[in-house]
N, C-alpha and C positions, 0 to 999 in steps of 0.2 A: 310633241314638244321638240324643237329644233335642238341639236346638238352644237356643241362649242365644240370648235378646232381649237389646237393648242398651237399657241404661237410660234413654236417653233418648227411646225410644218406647215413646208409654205406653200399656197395653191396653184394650181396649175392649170390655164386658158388654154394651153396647146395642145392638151390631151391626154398629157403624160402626166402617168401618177403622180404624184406629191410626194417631196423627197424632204427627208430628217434633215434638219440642223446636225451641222458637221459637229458643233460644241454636244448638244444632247450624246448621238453618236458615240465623241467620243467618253463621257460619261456613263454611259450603257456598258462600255465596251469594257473600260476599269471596275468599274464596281459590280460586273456583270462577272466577273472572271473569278472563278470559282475560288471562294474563301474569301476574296478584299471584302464585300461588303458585308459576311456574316464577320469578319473580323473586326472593323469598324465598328458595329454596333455591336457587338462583345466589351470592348473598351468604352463605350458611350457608359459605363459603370462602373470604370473607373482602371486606373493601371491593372496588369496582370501580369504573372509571371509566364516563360515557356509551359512551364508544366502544368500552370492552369489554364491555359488557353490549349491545349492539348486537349486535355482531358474534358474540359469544359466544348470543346466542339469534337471531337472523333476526329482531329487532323495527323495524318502521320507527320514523324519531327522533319524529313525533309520539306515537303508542302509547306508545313508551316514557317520553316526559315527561310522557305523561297518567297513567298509571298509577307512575312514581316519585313525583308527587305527592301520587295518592292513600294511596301507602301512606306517605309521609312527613305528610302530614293524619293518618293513623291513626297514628302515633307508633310505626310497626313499621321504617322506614328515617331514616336523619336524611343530608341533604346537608351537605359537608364544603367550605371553600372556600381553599384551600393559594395565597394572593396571588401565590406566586411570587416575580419571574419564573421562568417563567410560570405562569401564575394555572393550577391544576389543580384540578379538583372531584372530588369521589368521593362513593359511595353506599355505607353501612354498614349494620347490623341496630342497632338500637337494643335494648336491654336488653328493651325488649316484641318486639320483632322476634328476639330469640336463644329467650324463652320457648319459642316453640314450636319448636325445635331438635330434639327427643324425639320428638312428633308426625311429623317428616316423615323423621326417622330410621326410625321404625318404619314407617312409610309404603312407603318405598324398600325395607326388606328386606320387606316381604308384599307388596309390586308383581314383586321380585327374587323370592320363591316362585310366584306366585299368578295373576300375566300375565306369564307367560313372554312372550319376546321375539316367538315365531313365532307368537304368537295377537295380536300389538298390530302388524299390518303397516302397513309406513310410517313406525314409530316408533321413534326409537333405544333401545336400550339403556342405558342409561347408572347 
């Protein structure tokens, strides 16, 4: 059965490998960076606070304020600031941060077919 290339690698007559889409790339590159995309789909279930995104992923609190910021810099999270008393913050997906909803949707059920549980060991399920 013949294989499908993916559009965005594009073929090459001269010889030389087939090179990624600069846009893919850099999409790999952000959401590949350790915590933005388990953090992304942590919130695809709704706001959270520091301490539960903590806890909820094993992130130490610097990591995790270095990378809530970057993704709230990328306009994919926005921080929430509830004065209180007591003053409560939260981290939500922003209308560019739900965009990709679809993407990690489909993600998760071809991980749920494709890496079954017993070939990713050490890794949960989820």
């Amino acid at each position: 059965m013949p294989t499908r290339r993916a559009a965005s690698v594009a073929s090459s007559t001269d010889g030389q490998p087939p090179a990624c889409d600069a846009t893919l790339t850099r999409a790999f590159t952000f959401l590949g960076k350790r915590w933005n995309g388990l953090l992304l789909g942590t919130l695809m279930h709704g706001p959270a606070g520091f301490a539960e995104l903590k806890r909820g992923l094993g992130i130490s609190d610097s990591m995790l304020s270095d990378r809530l910021n970057e993704l709230t810099r990328a306009n994919l999270v926005e921080r929430k600031v509830d004065p209180g008393p007591p003053v409560a913050v939260t981290y939500a997906l922003t209308d560019d941060g739900l965009a990709i909803s679809p993407v990690f949707e489909a993600l998760v059920k071809w991980a749920h077919s494709h890496l079954p549980a017993e070939q990713c060991v050490g890794h949960a399920d989820g």
